[in-house]
C-alpha positions in Angstrom: -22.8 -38.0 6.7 -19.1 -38.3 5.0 -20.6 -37.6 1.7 -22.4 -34.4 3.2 -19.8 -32.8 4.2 -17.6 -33.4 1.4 -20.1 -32.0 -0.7 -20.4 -29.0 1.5 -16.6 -28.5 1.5 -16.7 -28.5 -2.4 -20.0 -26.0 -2.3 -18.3 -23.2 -0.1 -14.9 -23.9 -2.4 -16.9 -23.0 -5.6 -19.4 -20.5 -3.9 -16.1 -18.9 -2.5 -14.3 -18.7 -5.8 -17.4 -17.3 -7.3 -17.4 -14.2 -5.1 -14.1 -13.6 -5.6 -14.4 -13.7 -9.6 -17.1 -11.5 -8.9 -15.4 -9.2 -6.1 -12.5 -8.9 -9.0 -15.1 -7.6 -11.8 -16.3 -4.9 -9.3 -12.7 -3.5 -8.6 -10.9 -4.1 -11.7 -12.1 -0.9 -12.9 -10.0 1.0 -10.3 -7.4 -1.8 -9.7 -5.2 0.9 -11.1 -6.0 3.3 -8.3 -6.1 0.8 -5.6 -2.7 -0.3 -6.0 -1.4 3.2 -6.6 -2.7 3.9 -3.3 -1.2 0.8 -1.7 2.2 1.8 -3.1 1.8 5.7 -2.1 0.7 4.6 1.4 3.8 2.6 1.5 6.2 5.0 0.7 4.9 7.6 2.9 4.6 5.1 5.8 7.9 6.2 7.5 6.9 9.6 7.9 3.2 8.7 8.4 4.5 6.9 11.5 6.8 10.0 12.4 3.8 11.9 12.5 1.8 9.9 14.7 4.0 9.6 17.6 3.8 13.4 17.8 -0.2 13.5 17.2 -1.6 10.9 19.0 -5.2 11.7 16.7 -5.6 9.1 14.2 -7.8 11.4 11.8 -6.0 14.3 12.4 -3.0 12.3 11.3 -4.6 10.9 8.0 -5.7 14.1 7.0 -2.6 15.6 7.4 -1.1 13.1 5.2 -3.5 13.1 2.4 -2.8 17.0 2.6 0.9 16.1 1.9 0.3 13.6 -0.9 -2.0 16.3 -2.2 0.8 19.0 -2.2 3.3 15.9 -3.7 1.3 15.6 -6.3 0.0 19.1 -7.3 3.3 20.8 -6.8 5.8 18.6 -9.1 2.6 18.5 -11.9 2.0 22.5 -12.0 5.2 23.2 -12.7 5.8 20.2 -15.3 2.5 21.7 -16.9 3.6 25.5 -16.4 6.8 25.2 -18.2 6.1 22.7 -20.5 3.1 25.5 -21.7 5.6 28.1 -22.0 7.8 25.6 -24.3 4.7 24.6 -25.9 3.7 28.8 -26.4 7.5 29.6 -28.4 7.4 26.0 -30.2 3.9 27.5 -31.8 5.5 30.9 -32.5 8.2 29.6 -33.9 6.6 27.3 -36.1 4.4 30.0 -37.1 7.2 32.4 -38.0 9.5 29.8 -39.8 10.0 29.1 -43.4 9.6 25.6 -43.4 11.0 24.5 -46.6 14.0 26.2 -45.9 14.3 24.3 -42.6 13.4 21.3 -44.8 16.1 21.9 -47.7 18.4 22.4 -45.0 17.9 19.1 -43.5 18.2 17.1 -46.8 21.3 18.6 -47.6 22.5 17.6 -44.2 21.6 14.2 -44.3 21.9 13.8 -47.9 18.5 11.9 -48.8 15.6 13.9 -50.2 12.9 12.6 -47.5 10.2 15.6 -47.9 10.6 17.0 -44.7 8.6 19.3 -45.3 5.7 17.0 -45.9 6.2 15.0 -43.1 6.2 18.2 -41.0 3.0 19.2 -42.4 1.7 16.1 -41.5 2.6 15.6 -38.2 1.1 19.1 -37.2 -1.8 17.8 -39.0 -2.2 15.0 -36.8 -1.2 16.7 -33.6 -4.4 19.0 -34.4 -6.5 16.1 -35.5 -5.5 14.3 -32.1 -6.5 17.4 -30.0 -9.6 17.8 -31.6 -10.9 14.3 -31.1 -9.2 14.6 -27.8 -11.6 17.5 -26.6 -14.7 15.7 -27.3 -13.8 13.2 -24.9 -12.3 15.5 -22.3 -15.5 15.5 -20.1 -15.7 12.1 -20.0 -11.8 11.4 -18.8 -12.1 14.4 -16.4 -15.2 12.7 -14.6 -13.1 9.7 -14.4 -10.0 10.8 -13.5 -12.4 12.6 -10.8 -13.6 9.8 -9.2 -10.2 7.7 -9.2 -8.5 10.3 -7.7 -11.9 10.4 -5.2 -11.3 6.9 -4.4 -7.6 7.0 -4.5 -7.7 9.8 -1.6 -10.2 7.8 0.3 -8.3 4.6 0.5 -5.4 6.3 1.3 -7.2 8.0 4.6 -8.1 4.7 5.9 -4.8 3.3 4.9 -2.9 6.1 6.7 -5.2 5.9 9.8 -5.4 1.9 9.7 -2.8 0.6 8.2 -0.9 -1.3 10.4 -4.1 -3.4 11.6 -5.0 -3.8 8.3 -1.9 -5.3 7.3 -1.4 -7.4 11.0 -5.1 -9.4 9.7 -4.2 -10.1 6.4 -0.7 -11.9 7.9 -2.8 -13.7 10.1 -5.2 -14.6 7.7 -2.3 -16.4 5.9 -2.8 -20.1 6.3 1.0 -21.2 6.9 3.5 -21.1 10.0 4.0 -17.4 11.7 7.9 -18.5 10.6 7.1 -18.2 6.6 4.2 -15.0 7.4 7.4 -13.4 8.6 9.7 -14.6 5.5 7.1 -13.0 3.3 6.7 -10.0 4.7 10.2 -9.1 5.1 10.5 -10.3 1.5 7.8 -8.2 0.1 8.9 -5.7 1.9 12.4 -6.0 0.1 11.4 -6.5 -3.3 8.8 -3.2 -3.0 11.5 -1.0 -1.8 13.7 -2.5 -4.5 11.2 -1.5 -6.8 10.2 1.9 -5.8 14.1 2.8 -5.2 14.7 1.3 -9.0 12.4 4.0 -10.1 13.5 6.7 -8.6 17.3 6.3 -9.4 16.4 5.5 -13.2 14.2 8.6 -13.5 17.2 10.4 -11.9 19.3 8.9 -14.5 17.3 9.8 -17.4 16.8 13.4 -16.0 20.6 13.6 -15.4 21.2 12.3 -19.2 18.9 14.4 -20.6 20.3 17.5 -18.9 23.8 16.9 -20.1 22.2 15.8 -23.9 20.4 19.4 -23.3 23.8 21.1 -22.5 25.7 19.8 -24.8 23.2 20.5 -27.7 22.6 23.9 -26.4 19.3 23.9 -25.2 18.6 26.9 -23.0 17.7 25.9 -18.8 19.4 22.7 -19.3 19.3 21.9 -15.4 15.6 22.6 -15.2 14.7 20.2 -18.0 16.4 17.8 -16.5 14.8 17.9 -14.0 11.3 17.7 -15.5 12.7 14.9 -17.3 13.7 13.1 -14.3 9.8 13.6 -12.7 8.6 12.5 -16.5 10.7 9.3 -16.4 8.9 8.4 -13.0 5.1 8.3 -14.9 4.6 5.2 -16.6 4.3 5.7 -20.5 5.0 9.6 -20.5 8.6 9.8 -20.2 11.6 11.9 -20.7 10.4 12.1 -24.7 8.0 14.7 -24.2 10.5 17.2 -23.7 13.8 15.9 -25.4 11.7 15.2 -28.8 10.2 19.1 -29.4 13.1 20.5 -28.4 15.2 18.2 -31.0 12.2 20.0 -33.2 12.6 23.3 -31.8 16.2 23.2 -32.7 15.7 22.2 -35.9 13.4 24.8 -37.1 15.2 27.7 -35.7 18.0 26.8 -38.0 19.9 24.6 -35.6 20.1 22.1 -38.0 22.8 19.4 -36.8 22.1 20.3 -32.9 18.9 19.5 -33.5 19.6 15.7 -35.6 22.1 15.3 -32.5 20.2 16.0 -29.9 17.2 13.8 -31.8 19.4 11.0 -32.0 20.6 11.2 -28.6 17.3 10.9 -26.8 16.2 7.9 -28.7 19.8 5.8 -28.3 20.7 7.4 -25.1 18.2 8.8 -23.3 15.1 6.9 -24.0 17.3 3.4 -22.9 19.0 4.7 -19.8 16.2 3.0 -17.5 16.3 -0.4 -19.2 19.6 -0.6 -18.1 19.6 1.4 -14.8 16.6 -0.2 -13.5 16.8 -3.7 -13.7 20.1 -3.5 -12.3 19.1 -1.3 -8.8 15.6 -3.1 -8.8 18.0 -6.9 -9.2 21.0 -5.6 -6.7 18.5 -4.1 -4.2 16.1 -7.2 -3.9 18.4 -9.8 -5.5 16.4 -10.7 -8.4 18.1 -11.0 -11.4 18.0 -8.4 -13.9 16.8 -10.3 -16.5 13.9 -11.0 -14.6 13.0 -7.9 -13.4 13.1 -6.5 -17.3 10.7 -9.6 -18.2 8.5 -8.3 -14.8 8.6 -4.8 -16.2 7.6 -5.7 -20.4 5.4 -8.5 -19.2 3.8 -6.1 -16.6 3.0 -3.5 -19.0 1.6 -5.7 -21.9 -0.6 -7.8 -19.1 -1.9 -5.0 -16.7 -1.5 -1.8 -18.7 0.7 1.0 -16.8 0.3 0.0 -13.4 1.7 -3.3 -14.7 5.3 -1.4 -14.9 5.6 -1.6 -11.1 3.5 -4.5 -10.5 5.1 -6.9 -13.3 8.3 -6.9 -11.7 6.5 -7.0 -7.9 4.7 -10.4 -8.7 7.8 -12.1 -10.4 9.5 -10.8 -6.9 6.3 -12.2 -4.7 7.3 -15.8 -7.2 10.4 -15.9 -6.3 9.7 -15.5 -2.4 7.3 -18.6 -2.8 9.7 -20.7 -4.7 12.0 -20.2 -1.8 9.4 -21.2 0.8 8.8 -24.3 -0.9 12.1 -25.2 -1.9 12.9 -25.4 2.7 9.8 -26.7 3.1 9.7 -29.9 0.7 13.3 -29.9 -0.9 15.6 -29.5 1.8 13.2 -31.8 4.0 13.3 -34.4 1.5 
């Protein structure tokens, strides 16, 4: 009878495991979106609780924050994509209209070194086109995807709004440990998200406020609203302040601005392109007293493991480590 139910102990242990290997391989696809969602849910959860002590509708709630999430995210993206068309539209004319082997004898005198600039400016048009050409064919494809994440992101996010709180109260107390260490994580976690979140938001502040000065200094017309853009750039994983600070450096250069533009060029990849490595370890380490090290590790690690989401979750799971580690160290060490 002992042997029996050993047995079945071991069967529902590997059956168990088996569904969730399997539960993993369904959602992996849109882990991505799931977490974004968790995170977007969580950040708006202060006012999301604001909102519902004045409408006592669930629904009506929910929907009123997935309109504002909506508005977040359309709002900040049209007028990154307005003005950066606009840039794009004069960087075209002006290319168009320059003479670029003057630019490029320019250049070489400047630095000194005969680098064919003017080839390499030839060629890097020629990829740009090449890159948006193969990029067209697949546009269908990554629009219907993008679609459907942003389908499922919104849905998750309703129910998370409406049913948050209970969702989160049964996962605590599915937790098989004392209500004393359910606590200790969830105040942790708490801690370490909100470090996180807060460490993105001052870097990308940073970089923007860099960038604007680098702008400034350099001469680069509406320095404050580049900045700006730069500071809502910094926040996307993988985009970055670099899509503005490296045309204009180009844009600089071929209207004749020759040392402005090899200033400004080395500017944004010493100075502004490293600002976050060093702003946001620190907030992320001072905020949820992690060290800094170890939130960069979370951040590289996170990226080469889980892709772009891996940027916030990398340094999130080293954080979740360290919360453990100090729930085992009281529970064994200091008993011991």
């Amino acid at each position: 009878m002992k042997q029996l139910e050993v047995s079945s102990n071991y069967f529902f242990i590997i059956l168990f495991i088996l569904i969730l290997f399997t539960t993993y391989k369904i959602i992996a696809p849109f882990l991505s979106t799931i977490i974004g969602a968790i995170l977007i849910s969580f950040i708006l959860y202060p006012l999301n609780k604001k909102i519902r002590k004045k409408i006592k509708k669930p629904n009506l709630t929910a929907t009123i924050m997935l309109l504002i999430v909506i508005l977040i995210i359309l709002i900040p993206l049209s007028l990154v994509a307005t003005s950066l068309l606009k840039e794009l539209n004069s960087s075209y004319d002006l290319i168009t209209s320059t003479d670029i082997s003057y630019v490029s004898t320019q250049i070489e005198e400047f630095i000194g070194i005969n680098l064919n600039i003017e080839g390499m400016i030839h060629k890097g048009l020629s990829t740009i086109s090449t890159t948006f050409l193969d990029s067209i064919s697949g546009f269908f494809f990554t629009f219907i995807q993008g679609f459907i994440n942003f389908f499922i992101m919104m849905f998750l996010l309703f129910y998370l709004f409406r049913d948050g709180e209970k969702i989160l109260k049964k996962l605590k107390d599915a937790l098989p440990i004392k209500k004393k260490n359910r606590d200790l994580i969830s105040k942790e976690l708490t801690l370490v998200t909100h470090a996180v979140i807060y460490g993105f938001v001052i870097s990308g502040i940073a970089q923007g406020l860099v960038g604007g000065i680098g702008f400034f200094i350099f001469g680069v017309e509406n320095a404050v609203l580049w900045g700006i853009i730069m500071a809502i750039l910094s926040i996307i994983p993988l985009i970055g302040p670099w899509l503005i600070w490296f045309p204009a450096s180009i844009y600089l250069l071929l209207s004749g601005h020759v040392l402005q533009g090899v200033l400004l060029m080395i500017y944004g990849f010493i100075i502004i392109s490293n600002v976050d490595n060093l702003v946001k370890p620190l907030v992320i380490g001072a905020k949820s007293k992690i060290h800094p090290a170890v939130v960069l590790l979370g951040v590289f690690g996170g990226l080469k493991t889980m892709g772009l989401i891996g940027i916030i979750v990398g340094p999130l799971i080293l954080g979740f480590l360290s919360i453990f580690i100090k729930i085992m160290r009281e529970k064994y060490v200091f008993k011991s």
